[in-house]
TIPA-859529 format. One record per residue (C-alpha): residue in one letter; x negated, y, z; chain. Coordinates in nm, 3 decimals. Layout:
N
voza A | x X | y Y | z Z | kolti A .
...
end
This chain:
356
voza X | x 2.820 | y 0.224 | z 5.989 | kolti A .
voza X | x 2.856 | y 0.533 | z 5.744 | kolti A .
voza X | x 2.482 | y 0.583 | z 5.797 | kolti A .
voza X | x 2.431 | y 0.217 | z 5.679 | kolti A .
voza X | x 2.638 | y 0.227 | z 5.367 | kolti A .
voza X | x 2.480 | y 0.595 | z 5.281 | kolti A .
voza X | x 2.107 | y 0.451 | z 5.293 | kolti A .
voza X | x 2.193 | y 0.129 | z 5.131 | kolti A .
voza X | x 2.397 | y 0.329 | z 4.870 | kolti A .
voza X | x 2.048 | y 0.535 | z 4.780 | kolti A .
voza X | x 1.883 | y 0.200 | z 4.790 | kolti A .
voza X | x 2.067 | y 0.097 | z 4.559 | kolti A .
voza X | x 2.072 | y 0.351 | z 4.295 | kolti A .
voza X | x 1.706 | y 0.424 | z 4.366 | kolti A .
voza X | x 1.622 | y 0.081 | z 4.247 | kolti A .
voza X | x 1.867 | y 0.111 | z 3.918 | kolti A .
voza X | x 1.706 | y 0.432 | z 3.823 | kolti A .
voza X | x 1.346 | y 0.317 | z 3.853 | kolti A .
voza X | x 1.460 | y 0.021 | z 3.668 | kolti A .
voza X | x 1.569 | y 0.245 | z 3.367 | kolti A .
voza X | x 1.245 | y 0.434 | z 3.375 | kolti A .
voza X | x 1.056 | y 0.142 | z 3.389 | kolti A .
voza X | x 1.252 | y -0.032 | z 3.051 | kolti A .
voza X | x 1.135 | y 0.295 | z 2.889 | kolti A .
voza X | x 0.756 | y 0.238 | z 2.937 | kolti A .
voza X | x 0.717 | y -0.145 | z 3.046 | kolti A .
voza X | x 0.757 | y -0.464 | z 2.884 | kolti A .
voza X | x 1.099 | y -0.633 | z 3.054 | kolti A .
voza X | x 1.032 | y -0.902 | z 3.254 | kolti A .
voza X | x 1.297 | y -1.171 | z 3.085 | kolti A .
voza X | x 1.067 | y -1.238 | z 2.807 | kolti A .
voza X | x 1.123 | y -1.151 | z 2.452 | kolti A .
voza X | x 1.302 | y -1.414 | z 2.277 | kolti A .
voza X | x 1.614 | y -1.234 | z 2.234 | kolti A .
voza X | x 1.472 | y -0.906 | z 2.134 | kolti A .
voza X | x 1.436 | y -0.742 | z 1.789 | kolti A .
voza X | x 1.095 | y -0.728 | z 1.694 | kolti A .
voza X | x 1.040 | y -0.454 | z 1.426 | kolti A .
voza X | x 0.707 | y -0.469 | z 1.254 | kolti A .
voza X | x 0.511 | y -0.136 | z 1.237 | kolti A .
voza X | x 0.276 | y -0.132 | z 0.906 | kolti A .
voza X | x 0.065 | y 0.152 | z 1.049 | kolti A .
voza X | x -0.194 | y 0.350 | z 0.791 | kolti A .
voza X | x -0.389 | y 0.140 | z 0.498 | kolti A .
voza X | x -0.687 | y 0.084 | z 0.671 | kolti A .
voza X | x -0.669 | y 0.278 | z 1.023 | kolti A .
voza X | x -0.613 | y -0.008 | z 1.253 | kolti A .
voza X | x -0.319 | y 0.163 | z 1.353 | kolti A .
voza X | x -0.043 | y -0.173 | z 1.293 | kolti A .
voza X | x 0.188 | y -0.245 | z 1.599 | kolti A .
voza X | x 0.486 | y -0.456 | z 1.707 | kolti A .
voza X | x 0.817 | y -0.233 | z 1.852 | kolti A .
voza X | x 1.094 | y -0.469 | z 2.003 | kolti A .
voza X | x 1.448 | y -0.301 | z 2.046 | kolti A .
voza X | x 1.643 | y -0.482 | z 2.359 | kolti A .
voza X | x 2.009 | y -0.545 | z 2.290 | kolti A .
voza X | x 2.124 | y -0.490 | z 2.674 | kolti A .
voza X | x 1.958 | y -0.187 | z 2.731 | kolti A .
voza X | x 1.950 | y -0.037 | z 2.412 | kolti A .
voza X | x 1.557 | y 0.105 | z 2.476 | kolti A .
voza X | x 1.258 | y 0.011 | z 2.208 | kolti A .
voza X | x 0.936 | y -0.071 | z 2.369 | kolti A .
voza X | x 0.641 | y 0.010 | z 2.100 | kolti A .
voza X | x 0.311 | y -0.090 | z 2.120 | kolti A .
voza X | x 0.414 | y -0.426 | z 2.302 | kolti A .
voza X | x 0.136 | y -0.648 | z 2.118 | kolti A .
voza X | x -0.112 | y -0.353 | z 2.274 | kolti A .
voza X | x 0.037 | y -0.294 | z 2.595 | kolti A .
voza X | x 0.071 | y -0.707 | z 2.665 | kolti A .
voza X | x -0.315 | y -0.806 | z 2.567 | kolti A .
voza X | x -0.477 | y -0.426 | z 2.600 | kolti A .
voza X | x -0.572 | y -0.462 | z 2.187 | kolti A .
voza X | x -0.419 | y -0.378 | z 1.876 | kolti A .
voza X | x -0.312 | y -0.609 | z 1.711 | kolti A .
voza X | x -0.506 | y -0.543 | z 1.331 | kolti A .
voza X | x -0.478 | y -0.377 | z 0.987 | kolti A .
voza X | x -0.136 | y -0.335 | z 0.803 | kolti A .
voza X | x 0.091 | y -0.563 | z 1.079 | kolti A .
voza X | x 0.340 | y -0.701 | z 0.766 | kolti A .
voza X | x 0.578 | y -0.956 | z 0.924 | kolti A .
voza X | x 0.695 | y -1.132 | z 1.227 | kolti A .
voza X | x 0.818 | y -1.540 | z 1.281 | kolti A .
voza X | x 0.961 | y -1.757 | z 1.488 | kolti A .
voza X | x 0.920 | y -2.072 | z 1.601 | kolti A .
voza X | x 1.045 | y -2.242 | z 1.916 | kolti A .
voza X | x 0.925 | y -2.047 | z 2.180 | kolti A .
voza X | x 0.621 | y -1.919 | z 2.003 | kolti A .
voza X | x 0.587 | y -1.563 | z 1.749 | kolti A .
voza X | x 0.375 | y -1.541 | z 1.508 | kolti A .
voza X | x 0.269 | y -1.174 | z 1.390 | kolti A .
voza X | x 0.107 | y -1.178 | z 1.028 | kolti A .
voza X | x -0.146 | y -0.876 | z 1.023 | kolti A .
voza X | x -0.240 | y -0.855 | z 0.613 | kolti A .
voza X | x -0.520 | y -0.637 | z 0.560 | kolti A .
voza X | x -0.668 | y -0.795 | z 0.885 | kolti A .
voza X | x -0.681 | y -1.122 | z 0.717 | kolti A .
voza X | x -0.496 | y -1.290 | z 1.014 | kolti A .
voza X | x -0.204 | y -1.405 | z 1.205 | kolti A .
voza X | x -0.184 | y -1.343 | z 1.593 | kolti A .
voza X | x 0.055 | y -1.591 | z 1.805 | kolti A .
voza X | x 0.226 | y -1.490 | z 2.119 | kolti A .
voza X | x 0.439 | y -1.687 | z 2.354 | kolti A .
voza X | x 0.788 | y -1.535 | z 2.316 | kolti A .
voza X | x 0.865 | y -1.518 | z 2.744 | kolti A .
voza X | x 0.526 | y -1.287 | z 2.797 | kolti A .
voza X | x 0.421 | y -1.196 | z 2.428 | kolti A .
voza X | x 0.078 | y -1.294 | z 2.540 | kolti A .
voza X | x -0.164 | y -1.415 | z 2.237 | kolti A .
voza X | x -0.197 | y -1.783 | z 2.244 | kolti A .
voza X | x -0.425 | y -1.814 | z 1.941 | kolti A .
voza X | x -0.527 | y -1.641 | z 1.622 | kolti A .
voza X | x -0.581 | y -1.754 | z 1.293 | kolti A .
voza X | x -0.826 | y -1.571 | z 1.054 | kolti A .
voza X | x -0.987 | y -1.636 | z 0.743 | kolti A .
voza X | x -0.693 | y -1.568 | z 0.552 | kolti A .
voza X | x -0.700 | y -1.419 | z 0.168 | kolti A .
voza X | x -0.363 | y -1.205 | z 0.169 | kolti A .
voza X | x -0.111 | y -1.338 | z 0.456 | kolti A .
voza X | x 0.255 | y -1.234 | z 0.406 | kolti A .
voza X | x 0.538 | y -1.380 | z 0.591 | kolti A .
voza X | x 0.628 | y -1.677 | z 0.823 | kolti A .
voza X | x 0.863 | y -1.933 | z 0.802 | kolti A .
voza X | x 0.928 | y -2.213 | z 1.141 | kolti A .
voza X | x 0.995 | y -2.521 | z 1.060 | kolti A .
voza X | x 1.144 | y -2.623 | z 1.410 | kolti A .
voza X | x 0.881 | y -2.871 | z 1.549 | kolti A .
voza X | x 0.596 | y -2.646 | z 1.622 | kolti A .
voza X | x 0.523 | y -2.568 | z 1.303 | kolti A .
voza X | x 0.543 | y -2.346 | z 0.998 | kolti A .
voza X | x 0.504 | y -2.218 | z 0.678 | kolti A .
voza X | x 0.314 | y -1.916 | z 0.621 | kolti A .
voza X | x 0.310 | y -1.759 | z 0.217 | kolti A .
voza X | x -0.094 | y -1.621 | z 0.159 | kolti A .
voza X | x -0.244 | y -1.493 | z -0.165 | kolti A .
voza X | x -0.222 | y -1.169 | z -0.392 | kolti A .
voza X | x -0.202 | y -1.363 | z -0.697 | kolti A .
voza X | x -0.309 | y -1.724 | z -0.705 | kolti A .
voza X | x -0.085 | y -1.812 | z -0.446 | kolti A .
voza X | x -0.060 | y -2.148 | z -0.181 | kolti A .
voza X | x 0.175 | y -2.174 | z 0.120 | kolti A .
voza X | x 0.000 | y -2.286 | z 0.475 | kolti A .
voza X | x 0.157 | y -2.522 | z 0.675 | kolti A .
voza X | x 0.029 | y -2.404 | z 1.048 | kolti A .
voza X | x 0.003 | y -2.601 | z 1.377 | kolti A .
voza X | x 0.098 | y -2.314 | z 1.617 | kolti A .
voza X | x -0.002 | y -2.506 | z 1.957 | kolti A .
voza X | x -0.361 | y -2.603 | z 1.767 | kolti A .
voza X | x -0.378 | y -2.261 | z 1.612 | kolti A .
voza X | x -0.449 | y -2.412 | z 1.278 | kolti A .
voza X | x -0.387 | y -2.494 | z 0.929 | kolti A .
voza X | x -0.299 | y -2.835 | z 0.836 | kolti A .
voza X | x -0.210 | y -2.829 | z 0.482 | kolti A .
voza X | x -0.189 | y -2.623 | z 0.217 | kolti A .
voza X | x 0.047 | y -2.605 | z -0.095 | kolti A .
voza X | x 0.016 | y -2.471 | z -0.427 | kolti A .
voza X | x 0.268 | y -2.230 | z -0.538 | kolti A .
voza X | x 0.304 | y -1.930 | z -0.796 | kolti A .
voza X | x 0.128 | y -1.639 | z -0.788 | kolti A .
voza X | x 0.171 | y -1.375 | z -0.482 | kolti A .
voza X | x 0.432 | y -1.554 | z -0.284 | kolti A .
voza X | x 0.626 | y -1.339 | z 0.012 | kolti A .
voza X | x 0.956 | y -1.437 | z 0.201 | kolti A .
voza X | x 1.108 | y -1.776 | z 0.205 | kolti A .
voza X | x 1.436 | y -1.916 | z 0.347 | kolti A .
voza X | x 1.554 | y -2.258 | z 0.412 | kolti A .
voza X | x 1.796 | y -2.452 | z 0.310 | kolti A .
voza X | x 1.839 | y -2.805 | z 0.464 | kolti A .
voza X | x 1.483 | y -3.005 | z 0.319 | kolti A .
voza X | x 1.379 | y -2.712 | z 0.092 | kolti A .
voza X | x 1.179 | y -2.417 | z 0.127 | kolti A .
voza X | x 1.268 | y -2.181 | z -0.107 | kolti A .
voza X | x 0.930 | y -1.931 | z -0.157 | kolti A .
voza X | x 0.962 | y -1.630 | z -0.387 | kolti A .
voza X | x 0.666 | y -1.580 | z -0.643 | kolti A .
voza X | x 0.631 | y -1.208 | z -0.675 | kolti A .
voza X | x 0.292 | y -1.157 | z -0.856 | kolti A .
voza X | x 0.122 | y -0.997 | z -0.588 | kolti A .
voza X | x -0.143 | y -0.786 | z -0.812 | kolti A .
voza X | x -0.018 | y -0.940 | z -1.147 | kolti A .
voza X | x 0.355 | y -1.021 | z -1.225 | kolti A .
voza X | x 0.547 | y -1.429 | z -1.232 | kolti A .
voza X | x 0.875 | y -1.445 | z -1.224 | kolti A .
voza X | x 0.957 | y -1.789 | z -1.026 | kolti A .
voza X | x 1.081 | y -1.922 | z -0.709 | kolti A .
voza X | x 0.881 | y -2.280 | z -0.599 | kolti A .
voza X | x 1.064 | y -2.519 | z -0.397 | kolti A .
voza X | x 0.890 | y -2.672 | z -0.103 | kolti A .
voza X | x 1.022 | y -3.013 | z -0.001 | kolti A .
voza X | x 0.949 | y -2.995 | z 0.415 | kolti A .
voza X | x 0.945 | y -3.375 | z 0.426 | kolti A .
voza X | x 0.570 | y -3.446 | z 0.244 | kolti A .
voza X | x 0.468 | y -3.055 | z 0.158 | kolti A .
voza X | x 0.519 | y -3.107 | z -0.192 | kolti A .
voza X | x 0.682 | y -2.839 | z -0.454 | kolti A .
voza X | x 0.991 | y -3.024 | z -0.584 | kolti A .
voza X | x 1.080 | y -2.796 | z -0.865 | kolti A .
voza X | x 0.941 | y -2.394 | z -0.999 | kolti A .
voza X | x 1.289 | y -2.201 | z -1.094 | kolti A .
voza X | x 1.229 | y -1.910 | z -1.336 | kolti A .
voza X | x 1.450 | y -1.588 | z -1.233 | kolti A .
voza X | x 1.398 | y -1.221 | z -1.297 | kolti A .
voza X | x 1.113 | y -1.049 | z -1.280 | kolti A .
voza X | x 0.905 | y -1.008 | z -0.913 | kolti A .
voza X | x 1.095 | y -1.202 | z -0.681 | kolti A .
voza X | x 1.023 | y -1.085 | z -0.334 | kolti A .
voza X | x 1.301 | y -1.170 | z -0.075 | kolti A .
voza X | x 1.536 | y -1.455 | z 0.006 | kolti A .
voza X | x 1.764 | y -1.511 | z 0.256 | kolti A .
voza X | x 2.071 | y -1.743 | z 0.268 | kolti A .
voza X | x 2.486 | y -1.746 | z 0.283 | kolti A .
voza X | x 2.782 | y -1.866 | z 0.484 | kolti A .
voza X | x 2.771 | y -2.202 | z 0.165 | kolti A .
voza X | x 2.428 | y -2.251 | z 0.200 | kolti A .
voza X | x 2.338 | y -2.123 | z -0.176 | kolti A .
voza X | x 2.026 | y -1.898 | z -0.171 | kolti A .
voza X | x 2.013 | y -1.519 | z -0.318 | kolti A .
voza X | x 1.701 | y -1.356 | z -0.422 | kolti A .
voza X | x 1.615 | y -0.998 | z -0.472 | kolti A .
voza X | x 1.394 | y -0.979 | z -0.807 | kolti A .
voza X | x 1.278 | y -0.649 | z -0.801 | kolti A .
voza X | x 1.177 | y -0.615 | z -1.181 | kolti A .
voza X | x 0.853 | y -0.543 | z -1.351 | kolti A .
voza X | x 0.716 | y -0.156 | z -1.340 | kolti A .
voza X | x 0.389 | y -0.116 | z -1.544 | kolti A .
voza X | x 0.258 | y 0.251 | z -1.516 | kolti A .
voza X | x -0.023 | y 0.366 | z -1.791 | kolti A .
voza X | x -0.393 | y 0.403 | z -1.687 | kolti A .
voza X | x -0.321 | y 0.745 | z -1.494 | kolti A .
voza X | x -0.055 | y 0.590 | z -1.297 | kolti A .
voza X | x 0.164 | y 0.905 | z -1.421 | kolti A .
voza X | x 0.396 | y 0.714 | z -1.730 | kolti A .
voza X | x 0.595 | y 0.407 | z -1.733 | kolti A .
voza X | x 0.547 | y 0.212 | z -2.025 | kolti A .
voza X | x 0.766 | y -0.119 | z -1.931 | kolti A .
voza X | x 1.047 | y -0.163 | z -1.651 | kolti A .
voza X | x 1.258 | y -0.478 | z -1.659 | kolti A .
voza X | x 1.627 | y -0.512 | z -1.472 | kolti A .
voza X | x 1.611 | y -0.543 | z -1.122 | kolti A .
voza X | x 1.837 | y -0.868 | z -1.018 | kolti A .
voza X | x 2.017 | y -1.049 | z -0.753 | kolti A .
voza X | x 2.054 | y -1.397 | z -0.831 | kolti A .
voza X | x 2.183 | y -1.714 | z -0.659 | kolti A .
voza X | x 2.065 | y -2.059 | z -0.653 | kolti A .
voza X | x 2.249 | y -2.351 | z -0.524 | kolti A .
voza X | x 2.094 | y -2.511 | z -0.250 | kolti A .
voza X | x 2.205 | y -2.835 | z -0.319 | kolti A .
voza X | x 2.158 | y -2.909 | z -0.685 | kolti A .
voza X | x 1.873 | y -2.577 | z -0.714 | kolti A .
voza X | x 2.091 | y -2.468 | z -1.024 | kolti A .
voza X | x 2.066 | y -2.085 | z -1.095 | kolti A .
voza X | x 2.464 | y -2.037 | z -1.069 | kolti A .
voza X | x 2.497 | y -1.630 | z -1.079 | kolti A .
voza X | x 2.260 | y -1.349 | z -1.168 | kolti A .
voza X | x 2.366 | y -0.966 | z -1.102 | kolti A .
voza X | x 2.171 | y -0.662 | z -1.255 | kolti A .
voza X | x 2.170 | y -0.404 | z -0.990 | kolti A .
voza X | x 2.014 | y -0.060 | z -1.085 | kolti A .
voza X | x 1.968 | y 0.076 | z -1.414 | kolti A .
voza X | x 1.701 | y -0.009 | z -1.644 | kolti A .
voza X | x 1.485 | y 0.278 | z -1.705 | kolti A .
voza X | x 1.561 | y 0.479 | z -1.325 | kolti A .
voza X | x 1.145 | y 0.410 | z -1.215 | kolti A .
voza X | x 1.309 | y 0.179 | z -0.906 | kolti A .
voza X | x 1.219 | y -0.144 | z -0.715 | kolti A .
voza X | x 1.482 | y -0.275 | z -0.435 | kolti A .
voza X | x 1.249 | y -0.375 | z -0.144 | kolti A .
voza X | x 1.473 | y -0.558 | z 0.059 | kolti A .
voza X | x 1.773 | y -0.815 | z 0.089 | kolti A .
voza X | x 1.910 | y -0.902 | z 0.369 | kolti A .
voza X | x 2.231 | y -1.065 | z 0.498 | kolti A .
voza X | x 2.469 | y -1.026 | z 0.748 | kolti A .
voza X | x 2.493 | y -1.301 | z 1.091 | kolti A .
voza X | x 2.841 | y -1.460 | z 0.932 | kolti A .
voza X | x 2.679 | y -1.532 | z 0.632 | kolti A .
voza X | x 2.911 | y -1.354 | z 0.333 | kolti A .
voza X | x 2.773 | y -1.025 | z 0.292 | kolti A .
voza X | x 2.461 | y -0.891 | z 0.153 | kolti A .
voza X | x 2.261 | y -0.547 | z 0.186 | kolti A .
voza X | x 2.066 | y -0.397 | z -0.048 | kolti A .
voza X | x 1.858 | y -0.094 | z -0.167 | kolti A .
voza X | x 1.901 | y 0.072 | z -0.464 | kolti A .
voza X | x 1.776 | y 0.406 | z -0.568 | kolti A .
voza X | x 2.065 | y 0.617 | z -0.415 | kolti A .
voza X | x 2.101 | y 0.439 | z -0.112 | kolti A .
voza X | x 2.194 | y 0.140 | z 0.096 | kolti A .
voza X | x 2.451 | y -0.126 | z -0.051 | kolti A .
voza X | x 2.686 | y -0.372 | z 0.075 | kolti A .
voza X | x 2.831 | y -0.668 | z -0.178 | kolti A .
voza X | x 3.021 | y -1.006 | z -0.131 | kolti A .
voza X | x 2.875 | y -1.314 | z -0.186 | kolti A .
voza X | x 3.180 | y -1.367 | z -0.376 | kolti A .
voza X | x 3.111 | y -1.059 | z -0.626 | kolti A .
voza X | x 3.003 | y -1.076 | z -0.976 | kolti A .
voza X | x 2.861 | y -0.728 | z -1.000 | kolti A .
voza X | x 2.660 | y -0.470 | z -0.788 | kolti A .
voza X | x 2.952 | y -0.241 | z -0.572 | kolti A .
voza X | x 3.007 | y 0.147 | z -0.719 | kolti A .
voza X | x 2.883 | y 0.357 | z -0.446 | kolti A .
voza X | x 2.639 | y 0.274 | z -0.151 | kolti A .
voza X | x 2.773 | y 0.198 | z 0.190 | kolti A .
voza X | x 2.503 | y 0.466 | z 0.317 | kolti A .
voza X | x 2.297 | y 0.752 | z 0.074 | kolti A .
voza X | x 2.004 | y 0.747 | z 0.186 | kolti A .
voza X | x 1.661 | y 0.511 | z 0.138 | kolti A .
voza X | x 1.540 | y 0.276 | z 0.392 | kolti A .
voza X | x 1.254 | y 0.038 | z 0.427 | kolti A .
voza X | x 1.444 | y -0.238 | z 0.569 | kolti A .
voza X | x 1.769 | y -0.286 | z 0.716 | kolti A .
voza X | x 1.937 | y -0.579 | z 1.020 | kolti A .
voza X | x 2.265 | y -0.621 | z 1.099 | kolti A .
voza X | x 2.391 | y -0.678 | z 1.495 | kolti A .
voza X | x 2.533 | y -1.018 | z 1.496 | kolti A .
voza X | x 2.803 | y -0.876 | z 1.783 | kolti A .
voza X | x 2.881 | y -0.548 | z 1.653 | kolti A .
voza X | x 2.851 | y -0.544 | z 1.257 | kolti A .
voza X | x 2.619 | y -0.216 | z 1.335 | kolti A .
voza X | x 2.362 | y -0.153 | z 1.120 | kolti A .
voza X | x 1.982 | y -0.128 | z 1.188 | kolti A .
voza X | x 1.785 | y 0.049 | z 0.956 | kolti A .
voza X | x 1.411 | y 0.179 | z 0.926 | kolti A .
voza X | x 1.279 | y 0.476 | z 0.752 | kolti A .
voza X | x 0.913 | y 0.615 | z 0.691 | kolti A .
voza X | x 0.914 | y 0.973 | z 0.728 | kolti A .
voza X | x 0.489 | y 0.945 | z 0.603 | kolti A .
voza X | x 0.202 | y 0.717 | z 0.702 | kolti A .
voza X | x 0.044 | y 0.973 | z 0.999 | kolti A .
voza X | x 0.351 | y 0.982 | z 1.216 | kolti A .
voza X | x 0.656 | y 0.773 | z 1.356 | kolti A .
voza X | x 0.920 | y 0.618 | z 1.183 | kolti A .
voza X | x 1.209 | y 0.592 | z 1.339 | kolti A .
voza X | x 1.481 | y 0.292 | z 1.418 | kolti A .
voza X | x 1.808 | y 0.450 | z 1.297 | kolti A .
voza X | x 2.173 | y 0.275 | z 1.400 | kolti A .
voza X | x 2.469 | y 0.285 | z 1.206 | kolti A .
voza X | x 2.855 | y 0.211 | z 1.289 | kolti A .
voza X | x 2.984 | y -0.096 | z 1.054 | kolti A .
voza X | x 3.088 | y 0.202 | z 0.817 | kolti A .
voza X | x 2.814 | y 0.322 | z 0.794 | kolti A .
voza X | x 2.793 | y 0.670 | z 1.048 | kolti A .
voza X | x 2.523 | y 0.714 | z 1.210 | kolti A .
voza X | x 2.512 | y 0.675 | z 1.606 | kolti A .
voza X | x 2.180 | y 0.690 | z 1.750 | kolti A .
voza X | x 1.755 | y 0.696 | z 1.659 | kolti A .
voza X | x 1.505 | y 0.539 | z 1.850 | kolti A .
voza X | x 1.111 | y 0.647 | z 1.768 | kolti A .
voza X | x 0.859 | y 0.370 | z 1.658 | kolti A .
voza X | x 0.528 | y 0.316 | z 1.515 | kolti A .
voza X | x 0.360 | y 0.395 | z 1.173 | kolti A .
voza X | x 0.544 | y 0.245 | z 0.856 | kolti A .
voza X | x 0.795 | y 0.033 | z 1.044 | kolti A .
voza X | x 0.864 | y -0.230 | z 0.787 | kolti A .
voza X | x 1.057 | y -0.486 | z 0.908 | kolti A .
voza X | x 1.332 | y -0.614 | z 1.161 | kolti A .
voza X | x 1.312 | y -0.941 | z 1.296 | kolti A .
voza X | x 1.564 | y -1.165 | z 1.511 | kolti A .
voza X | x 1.577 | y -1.521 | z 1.644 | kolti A .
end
């Protein structure tokens, strides 16, 4: 009987360990719906993008998935990742194409190419989506994901990248791309059409949404360098500001940063309940209250990132940083506070942190 217990006991943690190992190197077998997908840039040019996905119950990243899944890369400068139903779309910019993989096996289902300057996804919850395309005469895609196609196309400012949505609305933020506007366009869902062009600050580039359904968006001001790219010769604030959803009033607008300090904030993001938003700012990461009138005194964390996620269960923070363009990045965890608890490799010029 003790002989039994003793091999079934081995068995048993036999099994477990190989499990482990195998988390390490293989894709997990419960599909990928749930996961974190972080978005790897790779070099300008190399080839070198990829897709890392960070799984919340075993705390392991698996990089390359895209490569590992369908034995390819997946392209050129991987910029962004979207969801909808139980599809994922990867946008691949300097590839001029989107790749989309079922979310249970992250297999590709279908690719879309032909695109000018493809930026970020939207899902519109019935198998389709919004995708934002152009470097400076802009339009917004709508895509059939199960047809692999686009559909329709809408007109919007020049070099439009994130979006959020709010009820019937699309909110898409104009940034310029290669040139400068300073506008968000709002997409009505229900016949594709732009129901109104709000002028903010200068370079809008993300958007997300609060806990009362207004919508705040990072402008991250204008920086014109001289012909040797070595002297600044105009910088405008850098702004949050926040529209209503409802009425798409402009209601609040906060300067963050200092005019004159050379800096762009590259990211906004917001955390799961909805009344707290993160930000960069030259001297680090910061944390304000949807409530607040003006930008906090001190960063939660001193340091720059390229992107940051909060952990809907846990408050923790998520946070990417590009050490250079040749080597990994890294996938750095932070108590609520803001101490530091563990690092997880990636790819190249991880860029972005995405969650269903």
């Amino acid at each position: 009987m003790k002989i039994k217990f003793l091999i079934a006991s081995i068995f048993l943690l036999t099994f477990i360990t190989i499990s482990c190992e195998k988390e390490d190197t293989e894709p997990a077998d419960e599909g990928y719906a749930s996961g974190l997908v972080i978005t790897n840039e790779g070099a300008f040019g190399n080839n070198n993008g990829s897709v890392s996905l960070y799984c919340r119950d075993s705390a392991k990243v698996t990089n390359n998935l895209f490569e590992k899944v369908n034995g390819r890369n997946p392209g050129d400068v991987v910029q962004s990742f979207g969801f909808e139903q139980d599809k994922g779309v990867i946008v691949v910019n300097n590839s001029q194409k989107i790749e989309i993989v079922d979310l249970e096996t992250f297999e590709s289902t279908g690719t879309i190419t032909g695109l000018s300057y493809p930026r970020y996804f939207k899902g519109l919850g019935n198998g389709t989506g919004y995708l934002t395309n152009g470097n400076e005469e802009g339009e917004v895609y709508l895509l059939n994901l199960q047809q692999a196609e686009v559909t329709d196309t809408v007109e919007v400012g020049m070099g439009p990248e994130q979006m959020e949505r709010s009820g019937d609305y699309v909110f898409v933020a104009n940034s310029g791309g290669w040139d400068f506007d300073n506008t968000v366009s709002v997409i009505n869902i229900n016949d594709h059409s732009v129901e109104k062009e709000i002028e903010l600050g200068d370079v809008p580039y993300s958007v997300v949404s609060d806990a009362n359904e207004n919508i705040w968006v990072l402008c991250r001001g204008k920086l014109v360098y001289d012909d040797s790219y070595t002297e600044i010769i105009e910088e405008t604030n850098s702004k949050l500001v926040k529209i209503n959803g409802s009425t798409l009033e402009v209601e609040e607008t906060i300067v963050i940063g200092e005019k004159g300090d050379g800096f762009q904030p590259s990211f906004l993001t917001v955390c799961p309940s909805g009344m707290e938003l993160y930000f960069d700012d030259i001297d680090g990461l910061y944390k304000m209250d949807t409530g607040a009138n003006s930008q906090p005194s001190t960063p939660l964390i001193e340091r720059g990132f390229s992107n940051v996620w909060i952990e809907p269960d846990t408050g923790d923070i998520f946070a990417l940083t590009i050490p250079d363009y040749s080597s990994a990045g890294q996938l750095r965890i932070y108590d609520s506070e803001g101490r530091e608890v563990n690092t997880h490799d990636l790819g190249i010029g991880p860029n972005g942190l995405f969650f269903q």
